[in-house]
RODO-2510 file (C-alpha; in nm, 4 decimals, decimal comma):
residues 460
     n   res          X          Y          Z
     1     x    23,6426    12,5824     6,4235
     2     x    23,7910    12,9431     6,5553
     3     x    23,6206    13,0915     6,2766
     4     x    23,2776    12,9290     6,3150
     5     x    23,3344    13,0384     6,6700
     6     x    23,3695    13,4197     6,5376
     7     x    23,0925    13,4018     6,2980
     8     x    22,8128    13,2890     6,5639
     9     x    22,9426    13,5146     6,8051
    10     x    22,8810    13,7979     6,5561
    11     x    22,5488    13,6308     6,5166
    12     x    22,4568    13,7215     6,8466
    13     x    22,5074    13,3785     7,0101
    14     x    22,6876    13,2607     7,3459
    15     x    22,9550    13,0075     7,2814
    16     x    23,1959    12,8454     7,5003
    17     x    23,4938    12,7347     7,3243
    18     x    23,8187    12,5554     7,4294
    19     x    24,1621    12,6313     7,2914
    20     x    24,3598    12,3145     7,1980
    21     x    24,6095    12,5198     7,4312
    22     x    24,3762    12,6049     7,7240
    23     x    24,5732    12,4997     8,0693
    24     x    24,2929    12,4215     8,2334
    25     x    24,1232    12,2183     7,8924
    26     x    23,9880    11,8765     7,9084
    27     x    24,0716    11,6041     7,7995
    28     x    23,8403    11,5153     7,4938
    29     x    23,5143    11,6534     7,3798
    30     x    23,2866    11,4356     7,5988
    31     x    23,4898    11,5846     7,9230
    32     x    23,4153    11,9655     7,8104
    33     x    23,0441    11,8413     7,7738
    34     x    23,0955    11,7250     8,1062
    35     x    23,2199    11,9926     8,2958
    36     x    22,9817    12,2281     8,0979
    37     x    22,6878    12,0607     8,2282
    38     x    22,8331    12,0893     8,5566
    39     x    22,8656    12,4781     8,5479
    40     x    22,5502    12,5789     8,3569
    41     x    22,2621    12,3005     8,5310
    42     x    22,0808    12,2979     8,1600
    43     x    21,7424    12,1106     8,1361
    44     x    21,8234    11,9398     7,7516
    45     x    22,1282    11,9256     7,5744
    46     x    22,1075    11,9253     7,1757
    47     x    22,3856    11,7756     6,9513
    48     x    22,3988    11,7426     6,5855
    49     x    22,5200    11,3545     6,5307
    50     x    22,8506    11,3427     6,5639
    51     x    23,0726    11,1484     6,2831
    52     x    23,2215    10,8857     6,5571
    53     x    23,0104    10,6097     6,6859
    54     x    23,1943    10,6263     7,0080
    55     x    23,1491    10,9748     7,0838
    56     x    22,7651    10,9858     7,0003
    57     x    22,7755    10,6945     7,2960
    58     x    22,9582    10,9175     7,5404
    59     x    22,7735    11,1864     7,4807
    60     x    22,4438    10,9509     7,5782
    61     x    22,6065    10,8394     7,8692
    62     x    22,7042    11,1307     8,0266
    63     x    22,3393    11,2923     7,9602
    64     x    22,2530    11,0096     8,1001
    65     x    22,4758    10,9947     8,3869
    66     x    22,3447    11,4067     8,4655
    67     x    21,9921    11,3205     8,4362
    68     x    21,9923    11,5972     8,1319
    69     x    21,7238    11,5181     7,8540
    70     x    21,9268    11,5153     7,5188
    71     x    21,8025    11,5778     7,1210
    72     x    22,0306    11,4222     6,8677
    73     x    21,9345    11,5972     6,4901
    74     x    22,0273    11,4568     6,1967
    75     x    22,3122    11,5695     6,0285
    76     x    22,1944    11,7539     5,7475
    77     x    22,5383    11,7632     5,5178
    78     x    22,4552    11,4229     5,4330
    79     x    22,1446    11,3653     5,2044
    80     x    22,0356    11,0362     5,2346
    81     x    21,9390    11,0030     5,6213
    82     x    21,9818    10,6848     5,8673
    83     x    21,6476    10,5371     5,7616
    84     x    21,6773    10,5913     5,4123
    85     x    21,9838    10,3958     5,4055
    86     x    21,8041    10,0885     5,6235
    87     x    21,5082    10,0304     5,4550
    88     x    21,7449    10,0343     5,1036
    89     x    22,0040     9,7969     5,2712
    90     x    21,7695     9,5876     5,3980
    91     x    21,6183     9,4959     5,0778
    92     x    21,9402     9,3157     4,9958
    93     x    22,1512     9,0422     5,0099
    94     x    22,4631     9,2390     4,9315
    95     x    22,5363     9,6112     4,9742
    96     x    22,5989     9,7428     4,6206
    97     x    22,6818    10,1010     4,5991
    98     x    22,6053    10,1083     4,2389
    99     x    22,2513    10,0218     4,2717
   100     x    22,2341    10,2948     4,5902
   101     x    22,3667    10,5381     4,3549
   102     x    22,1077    10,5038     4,1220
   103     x    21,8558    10,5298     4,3758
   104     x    21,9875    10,8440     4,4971
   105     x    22,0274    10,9892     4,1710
   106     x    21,6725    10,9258     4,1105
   107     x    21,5409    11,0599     4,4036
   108     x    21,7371    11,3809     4,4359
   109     x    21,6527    11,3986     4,0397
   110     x    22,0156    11,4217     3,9428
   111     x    22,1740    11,3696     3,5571
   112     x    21,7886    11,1876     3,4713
   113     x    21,5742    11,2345     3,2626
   114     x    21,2013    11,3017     3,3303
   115     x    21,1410    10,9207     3,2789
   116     x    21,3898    10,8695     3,5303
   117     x    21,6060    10,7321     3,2738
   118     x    22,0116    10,8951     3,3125
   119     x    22,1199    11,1227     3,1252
   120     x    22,3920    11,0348     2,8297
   121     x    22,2520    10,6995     2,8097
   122     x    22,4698    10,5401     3,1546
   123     x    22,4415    10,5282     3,5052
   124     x    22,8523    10,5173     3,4866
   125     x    23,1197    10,6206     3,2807
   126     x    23,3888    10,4502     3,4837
   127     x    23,5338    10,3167     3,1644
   128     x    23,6249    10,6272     3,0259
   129     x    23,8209    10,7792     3,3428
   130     x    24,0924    10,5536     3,3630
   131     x    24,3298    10,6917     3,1575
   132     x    24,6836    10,8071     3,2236
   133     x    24,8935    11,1071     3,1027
   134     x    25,1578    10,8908     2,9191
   135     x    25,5229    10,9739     2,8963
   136     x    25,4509    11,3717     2,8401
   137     x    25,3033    11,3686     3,1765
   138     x    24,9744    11,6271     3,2635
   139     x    25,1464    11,9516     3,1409
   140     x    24,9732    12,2298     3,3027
   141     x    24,6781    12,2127     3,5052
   142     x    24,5146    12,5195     3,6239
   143     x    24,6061    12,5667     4,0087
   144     x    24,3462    12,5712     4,2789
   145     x    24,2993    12,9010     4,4881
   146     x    24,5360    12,9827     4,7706
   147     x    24,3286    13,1688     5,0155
   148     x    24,5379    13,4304     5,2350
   149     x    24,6171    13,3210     5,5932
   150     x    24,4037    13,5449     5,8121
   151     x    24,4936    13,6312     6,1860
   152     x    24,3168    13,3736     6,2959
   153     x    24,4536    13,0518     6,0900
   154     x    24,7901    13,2537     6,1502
   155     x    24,7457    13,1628     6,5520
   156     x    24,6355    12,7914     6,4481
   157     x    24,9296    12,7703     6,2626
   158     x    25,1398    12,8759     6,5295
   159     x    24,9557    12,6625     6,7955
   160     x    25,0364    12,3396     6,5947
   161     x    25,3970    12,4090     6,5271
   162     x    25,4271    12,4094     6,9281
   163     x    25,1956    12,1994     7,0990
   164     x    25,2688    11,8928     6,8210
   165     x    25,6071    11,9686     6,7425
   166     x    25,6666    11,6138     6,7213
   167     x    25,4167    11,5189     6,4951
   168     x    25,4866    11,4386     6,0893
   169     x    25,3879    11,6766     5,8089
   170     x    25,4324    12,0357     5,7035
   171     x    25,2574    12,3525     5,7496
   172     x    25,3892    12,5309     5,4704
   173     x    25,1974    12,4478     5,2267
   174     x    24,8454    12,4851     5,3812
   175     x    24,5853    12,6104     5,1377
   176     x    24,2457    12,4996     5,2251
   177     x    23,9796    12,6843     5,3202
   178     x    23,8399    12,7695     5,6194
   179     x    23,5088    12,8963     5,5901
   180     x    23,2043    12,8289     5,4017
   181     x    23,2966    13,1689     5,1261
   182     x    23,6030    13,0159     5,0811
   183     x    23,4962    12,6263     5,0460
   184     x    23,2625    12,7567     4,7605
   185     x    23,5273    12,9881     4,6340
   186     x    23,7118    12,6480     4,5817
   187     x    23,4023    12,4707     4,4224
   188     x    23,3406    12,7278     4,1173
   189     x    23,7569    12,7571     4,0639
   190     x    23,7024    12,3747     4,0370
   191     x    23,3764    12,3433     3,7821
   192     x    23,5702    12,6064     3,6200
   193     x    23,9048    12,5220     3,5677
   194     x    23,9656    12,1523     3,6239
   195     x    23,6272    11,9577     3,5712
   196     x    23,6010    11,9331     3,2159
   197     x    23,9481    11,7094     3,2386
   198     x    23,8586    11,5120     3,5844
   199     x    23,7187    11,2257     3,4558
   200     x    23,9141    11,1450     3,2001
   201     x    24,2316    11,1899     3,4505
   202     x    24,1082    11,1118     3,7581
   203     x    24,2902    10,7796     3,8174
   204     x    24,6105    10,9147     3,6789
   205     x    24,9351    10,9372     3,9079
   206     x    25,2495    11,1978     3,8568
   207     x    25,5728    11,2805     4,0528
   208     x    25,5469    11,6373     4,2215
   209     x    25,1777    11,6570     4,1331
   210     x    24,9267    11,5996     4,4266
   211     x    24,6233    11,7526     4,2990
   212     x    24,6167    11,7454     3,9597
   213     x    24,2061    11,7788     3,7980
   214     x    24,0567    11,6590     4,1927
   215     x    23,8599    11,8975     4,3738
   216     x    24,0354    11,9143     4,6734
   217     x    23,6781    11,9490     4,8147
   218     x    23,6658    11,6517     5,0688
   219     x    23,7732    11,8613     5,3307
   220     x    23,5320    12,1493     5,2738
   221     x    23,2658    11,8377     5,2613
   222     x    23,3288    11,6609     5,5677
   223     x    23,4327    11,9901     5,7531
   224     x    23,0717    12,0931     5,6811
   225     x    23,2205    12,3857     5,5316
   226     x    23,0039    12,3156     5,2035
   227     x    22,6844    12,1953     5,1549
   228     x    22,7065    11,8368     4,9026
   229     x    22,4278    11,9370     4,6943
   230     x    22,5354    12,2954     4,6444
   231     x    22,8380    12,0823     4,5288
   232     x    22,6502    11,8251     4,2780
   233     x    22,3847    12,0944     4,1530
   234     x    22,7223    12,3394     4,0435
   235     x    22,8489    12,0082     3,8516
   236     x    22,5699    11,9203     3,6750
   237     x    22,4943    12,2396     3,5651
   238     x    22,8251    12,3124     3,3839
   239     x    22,7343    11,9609     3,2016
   240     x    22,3963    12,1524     3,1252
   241     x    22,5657    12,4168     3,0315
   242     x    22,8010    12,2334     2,8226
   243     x    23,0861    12,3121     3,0370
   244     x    23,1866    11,9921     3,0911
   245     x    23,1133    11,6468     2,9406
   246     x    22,9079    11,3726     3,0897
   247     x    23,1721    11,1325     3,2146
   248     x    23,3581    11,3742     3,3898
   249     x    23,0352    11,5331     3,5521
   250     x    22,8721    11,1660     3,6327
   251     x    23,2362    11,1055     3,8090
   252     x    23,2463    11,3629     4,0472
   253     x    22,8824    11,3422     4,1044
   254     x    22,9279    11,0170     4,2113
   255     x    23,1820    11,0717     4,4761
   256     x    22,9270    11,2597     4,6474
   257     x    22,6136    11,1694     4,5632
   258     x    22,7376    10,8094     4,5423
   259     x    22,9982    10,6712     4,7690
   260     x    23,0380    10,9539     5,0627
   261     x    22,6880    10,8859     5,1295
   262     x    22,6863    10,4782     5,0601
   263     x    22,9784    10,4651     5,3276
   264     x    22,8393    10,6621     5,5766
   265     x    22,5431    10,4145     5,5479
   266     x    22,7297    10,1420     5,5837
   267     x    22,9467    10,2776     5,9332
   268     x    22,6442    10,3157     6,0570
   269     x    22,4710    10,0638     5,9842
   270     x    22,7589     9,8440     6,1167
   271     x    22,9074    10,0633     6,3838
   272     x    23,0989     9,9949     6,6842
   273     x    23,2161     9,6546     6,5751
   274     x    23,2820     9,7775     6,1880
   275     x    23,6114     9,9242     6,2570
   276     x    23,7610     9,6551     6,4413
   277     x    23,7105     9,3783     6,1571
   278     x    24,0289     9,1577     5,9999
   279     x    23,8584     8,9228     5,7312
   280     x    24,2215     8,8452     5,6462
   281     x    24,3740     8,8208     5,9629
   282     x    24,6255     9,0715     5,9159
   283     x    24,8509     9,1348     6,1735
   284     x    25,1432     9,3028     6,0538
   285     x    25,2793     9,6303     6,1918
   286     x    25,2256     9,9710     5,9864
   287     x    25,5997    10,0182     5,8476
   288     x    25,7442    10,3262     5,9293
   289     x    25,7765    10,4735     5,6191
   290     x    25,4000    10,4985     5,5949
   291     x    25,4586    10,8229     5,8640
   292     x    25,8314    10,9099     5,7257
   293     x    25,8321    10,8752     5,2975
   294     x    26,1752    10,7161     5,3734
   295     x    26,1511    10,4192     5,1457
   296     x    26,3313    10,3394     4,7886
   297     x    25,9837    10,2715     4,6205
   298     x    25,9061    10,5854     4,4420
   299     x    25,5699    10,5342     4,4286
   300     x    25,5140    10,4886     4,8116
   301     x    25,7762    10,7978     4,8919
   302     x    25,6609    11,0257     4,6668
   303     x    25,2795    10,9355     4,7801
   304     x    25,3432    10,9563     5,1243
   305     x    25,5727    11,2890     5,0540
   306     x    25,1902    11,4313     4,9389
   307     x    25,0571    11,3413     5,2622
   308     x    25,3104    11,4789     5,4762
   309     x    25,3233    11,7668     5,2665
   310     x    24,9424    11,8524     5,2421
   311     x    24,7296    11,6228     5,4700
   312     x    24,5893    11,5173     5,1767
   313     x    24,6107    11,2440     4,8387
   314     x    24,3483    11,1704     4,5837
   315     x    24,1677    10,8656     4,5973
   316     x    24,3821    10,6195     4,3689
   317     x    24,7073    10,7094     4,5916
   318     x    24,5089    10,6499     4,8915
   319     x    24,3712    10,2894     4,7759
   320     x    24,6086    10,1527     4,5215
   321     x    24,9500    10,2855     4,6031
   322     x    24,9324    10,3450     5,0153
   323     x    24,6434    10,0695     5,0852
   324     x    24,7482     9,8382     4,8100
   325     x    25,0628     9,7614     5,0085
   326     x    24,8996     9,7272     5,3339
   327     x    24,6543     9,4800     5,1770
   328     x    24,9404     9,3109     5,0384
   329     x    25,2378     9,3514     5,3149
   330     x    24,8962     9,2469     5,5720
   331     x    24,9226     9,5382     5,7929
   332     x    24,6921     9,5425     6,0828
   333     x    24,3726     9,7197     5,9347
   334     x    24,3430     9,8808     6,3437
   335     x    24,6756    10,0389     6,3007
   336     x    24,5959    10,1385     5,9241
   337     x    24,2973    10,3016     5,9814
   338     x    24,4473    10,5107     6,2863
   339     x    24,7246    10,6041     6,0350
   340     x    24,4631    10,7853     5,7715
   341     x    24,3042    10,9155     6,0262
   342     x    24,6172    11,0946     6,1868
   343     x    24,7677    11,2128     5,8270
   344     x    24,4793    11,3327     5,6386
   345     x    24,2799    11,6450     5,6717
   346     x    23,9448    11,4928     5,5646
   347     x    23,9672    11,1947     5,7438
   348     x    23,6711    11,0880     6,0213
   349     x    23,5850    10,7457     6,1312
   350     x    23,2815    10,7400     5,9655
   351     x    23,4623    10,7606     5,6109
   352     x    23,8260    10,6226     5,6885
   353     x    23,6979    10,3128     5,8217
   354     x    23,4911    10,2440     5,5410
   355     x    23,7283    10,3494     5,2858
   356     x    24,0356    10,1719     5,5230
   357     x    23,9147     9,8879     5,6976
   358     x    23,6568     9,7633     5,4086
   359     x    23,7842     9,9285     5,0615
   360     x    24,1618     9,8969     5,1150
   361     x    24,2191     9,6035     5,3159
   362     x    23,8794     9,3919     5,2503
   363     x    23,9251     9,3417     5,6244
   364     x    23,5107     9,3658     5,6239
   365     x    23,5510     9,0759     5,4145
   366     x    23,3193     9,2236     5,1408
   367     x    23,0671     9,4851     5,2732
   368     x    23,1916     9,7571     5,0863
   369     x    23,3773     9,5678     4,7469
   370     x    23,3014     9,2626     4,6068
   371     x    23,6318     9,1740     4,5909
   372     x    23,9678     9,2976     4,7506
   373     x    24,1526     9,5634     4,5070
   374     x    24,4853     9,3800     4,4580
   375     x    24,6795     9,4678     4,1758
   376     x    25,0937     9,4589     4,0995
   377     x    25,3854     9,7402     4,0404
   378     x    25,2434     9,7381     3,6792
   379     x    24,9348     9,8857     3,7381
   380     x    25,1676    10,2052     3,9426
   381     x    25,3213    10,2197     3,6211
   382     x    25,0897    10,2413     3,3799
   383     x    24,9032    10,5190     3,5753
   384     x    25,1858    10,6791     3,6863
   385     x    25,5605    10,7579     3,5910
   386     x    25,6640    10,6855     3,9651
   387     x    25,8247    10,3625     3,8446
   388     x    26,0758    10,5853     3,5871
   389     x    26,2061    10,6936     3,9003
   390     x    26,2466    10,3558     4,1098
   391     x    26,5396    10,1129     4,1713
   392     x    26,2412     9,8668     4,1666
   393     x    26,1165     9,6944     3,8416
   394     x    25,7748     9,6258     3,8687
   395     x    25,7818     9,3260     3,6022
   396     x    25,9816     9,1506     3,8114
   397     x    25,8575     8,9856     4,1249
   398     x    26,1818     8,7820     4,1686
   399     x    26,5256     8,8932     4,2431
   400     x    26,7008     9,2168     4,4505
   401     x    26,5484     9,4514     4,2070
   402     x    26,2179     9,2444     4,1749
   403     x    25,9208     9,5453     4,2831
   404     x    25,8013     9,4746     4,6218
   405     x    25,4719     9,5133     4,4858
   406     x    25,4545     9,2655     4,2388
   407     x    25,6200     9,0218     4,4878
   408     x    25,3819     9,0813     4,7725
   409     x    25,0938     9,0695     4,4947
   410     x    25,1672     8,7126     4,4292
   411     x    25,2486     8,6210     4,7288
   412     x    24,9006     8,7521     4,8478
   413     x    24,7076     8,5277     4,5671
   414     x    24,8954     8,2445     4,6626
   415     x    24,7959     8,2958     5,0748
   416     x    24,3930     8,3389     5,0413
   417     x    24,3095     8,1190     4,7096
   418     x    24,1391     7,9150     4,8560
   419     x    23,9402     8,2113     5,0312
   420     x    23,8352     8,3402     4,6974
   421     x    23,8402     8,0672     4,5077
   422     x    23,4531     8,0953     4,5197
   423     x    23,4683     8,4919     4,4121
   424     x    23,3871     8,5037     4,0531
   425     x    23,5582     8,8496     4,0259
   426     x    23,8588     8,7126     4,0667
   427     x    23,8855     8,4176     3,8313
   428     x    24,1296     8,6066     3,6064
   429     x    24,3602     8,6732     3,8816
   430     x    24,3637     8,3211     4,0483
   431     x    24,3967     8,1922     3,7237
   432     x    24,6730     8,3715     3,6577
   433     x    24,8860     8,2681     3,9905
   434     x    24,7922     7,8912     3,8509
   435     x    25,0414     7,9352     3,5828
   436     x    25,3434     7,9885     3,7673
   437     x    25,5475     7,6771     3,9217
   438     x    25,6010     7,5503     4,2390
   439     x    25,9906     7,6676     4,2048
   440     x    25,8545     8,0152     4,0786
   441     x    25,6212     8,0407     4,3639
   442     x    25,8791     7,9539     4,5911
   443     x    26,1344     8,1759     4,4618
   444     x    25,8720     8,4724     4,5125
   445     x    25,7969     8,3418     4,8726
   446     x    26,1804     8,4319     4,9120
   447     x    26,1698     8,7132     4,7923
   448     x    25,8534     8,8460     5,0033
   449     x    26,0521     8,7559     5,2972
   450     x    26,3118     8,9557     5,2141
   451     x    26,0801     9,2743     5,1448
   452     x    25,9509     9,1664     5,5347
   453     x    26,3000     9,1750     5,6810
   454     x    26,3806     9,5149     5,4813
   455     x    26,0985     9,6696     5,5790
   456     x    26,0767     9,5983     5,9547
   457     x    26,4747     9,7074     5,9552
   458     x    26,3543    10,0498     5,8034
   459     x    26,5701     9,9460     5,3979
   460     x    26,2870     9,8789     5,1871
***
C-alpha cells in the first residue's frame, strides 16, 4: 500500500494516507472515509468495489448518511463481471465451476481452438496432476525470486514487529513482492522455471518444502499487484511455445481463469449471509495448534509451520491437511474462516469464505462442491512423506497410535450418512463405512473422543 502511495504521488496525484501507526488513526477504513468527508465537503465519492460485502455496505451508508453522491466501478482484476456471473448462474440448477470454466475459456478465447473446441483434446487434465514425488522426494526445484527489502518494506517490517508483537508468524522469511515490476518479475521466473513440472506436482506434499512448482502468485493476484490475464496469456503462451505441456498449462490456467473467478461469483452472489452458513452444524472450537504448529501430527505441524513461517500454503495443504481436519474434528466454519483470514497473506473474504466456509467445511452445504472433500491419514501419505515422520499411523483408526485423521474420518461418515446417503458422489465412501461392525465403529467412536479430549487439553 506505502508503495502505491509513492507511485501516485510521483504521478502527480493528492493522496491521504493513514499509517497503521498514526496516533490520531481511525479505527477501520469506513471511519477514515468518514472523517475525510468531514474535512474536504466533496460533492461524489468514487470507490473501486471493495472485496468485503460488509465494507461496500458501510461505505453506502456513510455516503448516505453525508448526503455525498457515490460511484462504485467494477473491479477490473477480475474478468468475468457481476452480471456475467448472474445471468450464467441463473441458468442453473447447480453451480458447477467446471461448466463456468468452459464458458470463460471460450469467451476470453483461451487454450481453444477456432471452433471453440480446447486445445489438447480436454477441457481438464486433472487426472494427470495428482501425482506425488515418492520416497526420493522433489529433489531440486528452482527457487522463486527474493526481491531486496527496500526502505520502505524495511519500515513495514519494523511497524509489524511492534505494533503486533503478539501476533503468530515470522517476518524473516518475507519474499513477496510488492509492486506490480516485481509481481511480474515473479510471473516469468514462474513460466520459466517451475511450470513445465506444476501440473504434474501440484497436489504433492513434502517436509521443509512450502512452495515447491506453485506460483506463489495469489498474493500478487488478489493484491492487484498483477493483472490475471497478463497472468493466463504468459501461461498459455509458453504451452504455444512449447515451453510447457498442456496439463500443466490448463492447471494453472484454471486457477485463475477458473475458480478465483467462479468463487468470487458465488460470494457475491450469496453475500452477507454466505459466510455465516453451518450445513453441518459444526460447533467445535478452532484447536490451538491451528495458530501454534504445536501438535504431534506431522502433517498438521509441519503445514501450519508453512503458515506461520510465510503467510502462505498451497492449495492441497490448505484444503486437505488444515481444512480436512476441521471438516472432520467439526470446527466452527465462523472461527475457521477468521483463522485463514488472519494467517494468510492472500486471504480476503471474498475468496476465504468460499474456499473455507463452502470448499473445506461444506458448511454451504454444496454451493461450491458437490460433495464434502473427506478423505483419511492415507491420502497425507500417499501425497506426502509427512506420515514418515509421525508417531501417528494413518492405517490405523483404532488404538493410541491410531492417526487422528483416519479416526475422525470415520467417525465423520458414520455422523452425516444419512445426510448423504442421497449424494451419489459418495457411494464409495458410505459404502465403505458399511463394512465395518458395530464393535469396530464403536471402538473408533472411542477413540475420536480421545483425539477430542487431547486436543482441547493442547496433547494431540
Amino acid at each position: 500500500m506505502r508503495h502505491f502511495r509513492d507511485d501516485l504521488r510521483e504521478d502527480g496525484w493528492t493522496v491521504h494516507y493513514q499509517p497503521a501507526d498514526a496516533s490520531d488513526r481511525a479505527d477501520d477504513a469506513p471511519e477514515f472515509l468518514r472523517r475525510q468527508i468531514a474535512e474536504h465537503q466533496p460533492e461524489r465519492v468514487a470507490v473501486t468495489e471493495p472485496g468485503r460485502h460488509g465494507l461496500l455496505r458501510a461505505i453506502e451508508d456513510i455516503c448516505e448518511e453525508a448526503g455525498v453522491e457515490l460511484q462504485v466501478h467494477a473491479d477490473d482484476h477480475f474478468l468475468a463481471t457481476h452480471r456475467d456471473f448472474e445471468e450464467w448462474a441463473d441458468e442453473r440448477k447447480e453451480l458447477t465451476l467446471e461448466y463456468f470454466y468452459r464458458e470463460q475459456r471460450r469467451a476470453y478465447d483461451v487454450l481453444v481452438t477456432d471452433d471453440g473446441d480446447p486445445v489438447g483434446g480436454d477441457w481438464n487434465f486433472d487426472d494427470d496432476n495428482q501425482e506425488s514425488f515418492g520416497a526420493d522426494g522433489p529433489g531440486m526445484v528452482p527457487e522463486g525470486p527474493t526481491f531486496e527489502r527496500d526502505a520502505t518494506t524495511e519500515a513495514v517490517l519494523d511497524l509489524v514487529r511492534t505494533q503486533f508483537a503478539d501476533a503468530p508468524g515470522e517476518l524473516t522469511e518475507f519474499r513477496w513482492p510488492v509492486t506490480p515490476a516485481q509481481a511480474r518479475t515473479a510471473l516469468a521466473d514462474f513460466v520459466e522455471h517451475r511450470l513445465p513440472k506444476f501440473g504434474t506436482y501440484q497436489d504433492a506434499m513434502w517436509t521443509g518444502r512450502a512452495f515447491l512448482y506453485h506460483s506463489r502468485l495469489s498474493c500478487a493476484l488478489n493484491l492487484k499487484l498483477l493483472d490475471p490475464m497478463t497472468a493466463v496469456r504468459a501461461a498459455e503462451e509458453a504451452y504455444y511455445d512449447g515451453h510447457a505441456p498442456i496439463n500443466a498449462v490448463e492447471g494453472f490456467i484454471r486457477q485463475i481463469l477458473g475458480w478465483r473467478e467462479f468463487v468470487r461469483g458465488v460470494y457475491w452472489r450469496y453475500a452477507p449471509e454466505y459466510v455465516d452458513r453451518n450445513a453441518l452444524d459444526a460447533t467445535e472450537d478452532l484447536p490451538e495448534f491451528y495458530w501454534t504448529g504445536d501438535t504431534d501430527m506431522r502433517c498438521l505441524s509441519e503445514c501450519v509451520g508453512q503458515v506461520r513461517e510465510h503467510a502462505y500454503a498451497h492449495h492441497i495443504p490448505r484444503l486437505m491437511v488444515m481444512g480436512l481436519f476441521g471438516l472432520l474434528y467439526g470446527v466452527d466454519p465462523q472461527q475457521m474462516n477468521a483463522w485463514h483470514e488472519a494467517m494468510y497473506i492472500d486471504a480476503w473474504e471474498w475468496v476465504s469464505s468460499p474456499n473455507m466456509v463452502g470448499m473445506a467445511l461444506y458448511a454451504d452445504g454444496g454451493t461450491v462442491g458437490t460433495k464434502p472433500y473427506t478423505a483419511s491419514g492415507k491420502y497425507i501419505n500417499r501425497m506426502s512423506n509427512y506420515c514418515s515422520h509421525c508417531r501417528y499411523d494413518p492405517d490405523q483408526a483404532t488404538g493410541e497410535d491410531a492417526c487422528p485423521f483416519t479416526s475422525l474420518y470415520w467417525n465423520f461418515l458414520e455422523r452425516h450418512q444419512d445426510r448423504f446417503s442421497g449424494n451419489r458422489r459418495m457411494n464409495f465412501q458410505l459404502a465403505n463405512l458399511r463394512r465395518k461392525d458395530d464393535e469396530e465403529l464403536a471402538a473408533i467412536a472411542d477413540r475420536v473422543d480421545e483425539v477430542r479430549a487431547r486436543a482441547e487439553a493442547g496433547e494431540l
